[in-house]
N, C-alpha and C positions, 0 to 999 in steps of 0.2 A: 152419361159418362160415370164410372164408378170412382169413388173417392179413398184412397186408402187411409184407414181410419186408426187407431191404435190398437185394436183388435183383429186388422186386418180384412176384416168387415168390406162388404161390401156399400157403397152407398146410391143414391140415386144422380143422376143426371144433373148440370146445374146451367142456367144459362149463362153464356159466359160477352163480353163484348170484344174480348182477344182476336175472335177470328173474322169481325166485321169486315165486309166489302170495301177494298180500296180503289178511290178512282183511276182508271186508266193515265188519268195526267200528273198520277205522282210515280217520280221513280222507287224502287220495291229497296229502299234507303231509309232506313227506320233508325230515329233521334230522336230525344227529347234533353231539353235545357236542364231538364229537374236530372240527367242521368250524375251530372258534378257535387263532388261531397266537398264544400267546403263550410267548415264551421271553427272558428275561434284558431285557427291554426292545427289543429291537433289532427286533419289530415296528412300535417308534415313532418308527424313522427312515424311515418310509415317510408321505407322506400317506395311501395307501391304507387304510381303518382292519381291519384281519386280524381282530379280535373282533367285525363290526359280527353276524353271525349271530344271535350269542347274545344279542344287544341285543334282535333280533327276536323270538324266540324269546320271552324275558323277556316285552317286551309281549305278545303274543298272548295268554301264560299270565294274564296279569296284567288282560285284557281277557277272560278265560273263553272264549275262541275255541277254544284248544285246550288238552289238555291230554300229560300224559306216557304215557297210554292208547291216547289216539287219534291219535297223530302214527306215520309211519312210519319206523322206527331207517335212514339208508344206511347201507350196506354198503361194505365199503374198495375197491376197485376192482384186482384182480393185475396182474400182471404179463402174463397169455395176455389178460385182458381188454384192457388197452392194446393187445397186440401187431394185436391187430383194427384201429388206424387207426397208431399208431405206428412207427417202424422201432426194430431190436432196438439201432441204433448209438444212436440218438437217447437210448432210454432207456439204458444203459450212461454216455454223457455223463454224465445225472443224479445217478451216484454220485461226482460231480469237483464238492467245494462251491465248485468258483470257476463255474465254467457257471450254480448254481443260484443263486451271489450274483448273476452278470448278468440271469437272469431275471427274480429276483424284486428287484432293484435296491435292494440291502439288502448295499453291499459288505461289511462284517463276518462276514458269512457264510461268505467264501471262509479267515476262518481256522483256521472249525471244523471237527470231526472231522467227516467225511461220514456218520456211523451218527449223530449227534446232528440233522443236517439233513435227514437223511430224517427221523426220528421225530417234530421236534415245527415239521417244516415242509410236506417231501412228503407224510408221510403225511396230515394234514389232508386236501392238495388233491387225492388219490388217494381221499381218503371221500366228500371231494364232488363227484369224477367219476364215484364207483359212486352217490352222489342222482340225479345228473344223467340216468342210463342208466336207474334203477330208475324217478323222474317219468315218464319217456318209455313206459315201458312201461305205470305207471298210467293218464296220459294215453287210450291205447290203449283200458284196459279201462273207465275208470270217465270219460269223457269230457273230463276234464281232468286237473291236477295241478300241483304247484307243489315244486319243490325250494329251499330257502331260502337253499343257496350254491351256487356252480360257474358259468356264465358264463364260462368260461375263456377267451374269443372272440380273443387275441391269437395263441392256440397253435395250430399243425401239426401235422403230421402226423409234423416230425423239426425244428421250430426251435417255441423258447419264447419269452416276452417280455413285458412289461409286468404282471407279478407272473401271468401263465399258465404255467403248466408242463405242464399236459395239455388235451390238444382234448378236453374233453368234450361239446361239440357235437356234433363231428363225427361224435364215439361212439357216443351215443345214435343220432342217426339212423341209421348203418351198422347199428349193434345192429338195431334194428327192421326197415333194409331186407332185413339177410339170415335173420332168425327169426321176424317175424310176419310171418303171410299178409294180403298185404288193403293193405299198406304199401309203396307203389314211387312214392310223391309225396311231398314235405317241403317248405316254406317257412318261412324263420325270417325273423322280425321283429326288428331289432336295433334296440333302444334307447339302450342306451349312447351315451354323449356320446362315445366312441370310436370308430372305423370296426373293424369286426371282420376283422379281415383272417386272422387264423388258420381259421377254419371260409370265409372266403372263395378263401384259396389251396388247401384241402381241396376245396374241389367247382368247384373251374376249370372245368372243362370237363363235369360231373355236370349233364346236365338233366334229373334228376330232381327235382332242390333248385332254388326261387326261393329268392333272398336279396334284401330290402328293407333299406335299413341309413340309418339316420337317428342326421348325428354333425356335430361343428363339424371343421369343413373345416381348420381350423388349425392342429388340436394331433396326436399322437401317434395312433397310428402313419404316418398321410401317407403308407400304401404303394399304389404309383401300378400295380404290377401284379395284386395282389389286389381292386382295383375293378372291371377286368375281367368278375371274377364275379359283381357287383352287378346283378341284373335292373333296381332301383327304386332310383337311389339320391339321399339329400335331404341335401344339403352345408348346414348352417347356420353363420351369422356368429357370433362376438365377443356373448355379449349376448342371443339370443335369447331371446324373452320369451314370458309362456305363449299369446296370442291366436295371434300367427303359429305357435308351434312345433302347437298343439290343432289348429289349420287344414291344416300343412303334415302331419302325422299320421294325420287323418282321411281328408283327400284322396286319399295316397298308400295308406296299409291299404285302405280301397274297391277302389281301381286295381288292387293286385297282388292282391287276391280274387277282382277280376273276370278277369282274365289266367290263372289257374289256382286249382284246388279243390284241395288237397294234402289228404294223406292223416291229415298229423302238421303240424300248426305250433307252431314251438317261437320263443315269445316272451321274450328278453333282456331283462330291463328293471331295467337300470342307473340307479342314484342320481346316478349323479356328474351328471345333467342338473341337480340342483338351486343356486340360484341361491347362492354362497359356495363353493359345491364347490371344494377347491381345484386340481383338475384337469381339469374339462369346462368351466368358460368360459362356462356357461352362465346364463340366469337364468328359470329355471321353478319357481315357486312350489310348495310342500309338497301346496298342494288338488291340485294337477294330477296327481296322479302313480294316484288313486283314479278317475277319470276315463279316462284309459288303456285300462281293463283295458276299460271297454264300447266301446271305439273294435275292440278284436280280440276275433274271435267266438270262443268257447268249446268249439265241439266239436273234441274230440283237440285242447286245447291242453294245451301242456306251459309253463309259465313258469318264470323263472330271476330 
């Protein structure tokens, strides 16, 4: 597998334990307890909620859906793993806590030890870019899959942002394009009330990847050259509510199905569309979000 390097360099192959064999008696439901950032409170200067995982997790258990048998543990995600979409400068930054207080916009950050913010911040979001890689490969085998955090849709390949600190998008898919056979077509569905602009500026120019991205045109991140790579993309208002957003969703997921058959689609499907969210702007009702999932067809999907 080549490694993208700072020189853009090729590298060599790396063994990796992301794509290990899972047994047939777990469900393709990828979790890990380490995915919750809580530390000293100061995940609660963030509207972003950093424990909402385990919230999930809780119900599921508590609904008999699944249990702690049948769920599959992520794996932490290395450092040779990153280097696959990452540059080595990029991650290097990451050991500077003023970089990872701007990322994850949590300035108090910048005035701690950087072995205390990797441990009970990166490290989280590095477990749940190895769910994100390991989903994608379930996906593959068992025709679906569902990782319960990661979505990291703001991050690149060498800039972070909006509480992303690693492209695990980008990951997974390269993972797959350059190990499994059978895998040289990807489209992801962005739901996020965000524009993903980080797996957007990753495949600029990549047509192998469609990318359909449904987000309020208004808020964060607003970046006007990562649209570019938008094959399908549905700009919504201030406010939209569940008829038009159910209509504008259906329409467009038909559209970019019928435009290409990909091999892997990997569906984002972000909360913050719901209606109080205090960052998407949105007003999409709790029903709507169970609905969704039959609007995007299920073979080789991966959700997030």
């Amino acid at each position: 597998m080549a490694h993208k390097e700072d020189n853009d360099g090729k590298g060599s192959s790396h063994c990796t334990a992301l794509h290990v064999c899972i047994p047939k008696t777990s469900l393709p439901i990828v979790y890990h307890p380490d995915y919750n950032i809580t530390f000293m409170g100061f995940e609660k200067l963030h509207p972003f909620d950093s424990g909402k995982w385990g919230k999930v997790i809780h119900f599921l258990k508590e609904e008999q859906f699944v249990t702690d048998g049948n769920i599959v543990e992520a794996l932490e995600a290395t450092e040779e793993d990153l280097l696959v979409v990452h540059t080595q400068r990029y991650l290097n930054r990451l050991k500077w806590s003023l970089v990872v207080a701007g990322i994850t916009e949590i300035p108090p950050l910048m005035f701690l030890p950087n072995f205390l913010v990797q441990r009970r911040v990166l490290r989280p979001l590095r477990t749940q870019t190895g769910g994100t890689i390991m989903a994608a490969k379930l996906a593959v085998d068992r025709g679906w899959a569902i990782n319960l955090g990661g979505g990291f849709h703001h991050c690149s390949s060498d800039k972070g942002g909006g509480f992303c600190a690693y492209a695990d998008i980008t990951l997974a898919i390269k993972f797959l394009f350059e190990r499994v056979e059978g895998i040289s077509k990807a489209t992801i569905i962005d739901l996020d009330a965000h524009q993903g602009n980080g797996h957007e500026r990753d495949f600029l120019d990549d047509g192998r990847v469609y990318i359909m991205d449904v987000y309020n045109r208004y808020i964060y991140p607003g970046d006007s050259y990562a649209k570019r790579a938008i094959k399908r993309k549905v700009e919504l208002d201030w406010g939209t509510e569940d008829s038009e957003y159910l209509r504008k969703v259906e329409l467009h997921t038909n559209g970019a199905l019928n435009e290409v058959c990909p091999d892997i689609l990997v569906y984002n499907a972000g909360t913050d569309v719901l209606d109080g969210d205090p960052l998407g702007g949105l007003s999409i009702s709790p029903e709507v979000l169970p609905r969704l999932l039959f609007e995007v067809p299920s073979t080789r999907m991966m959700m997030k």
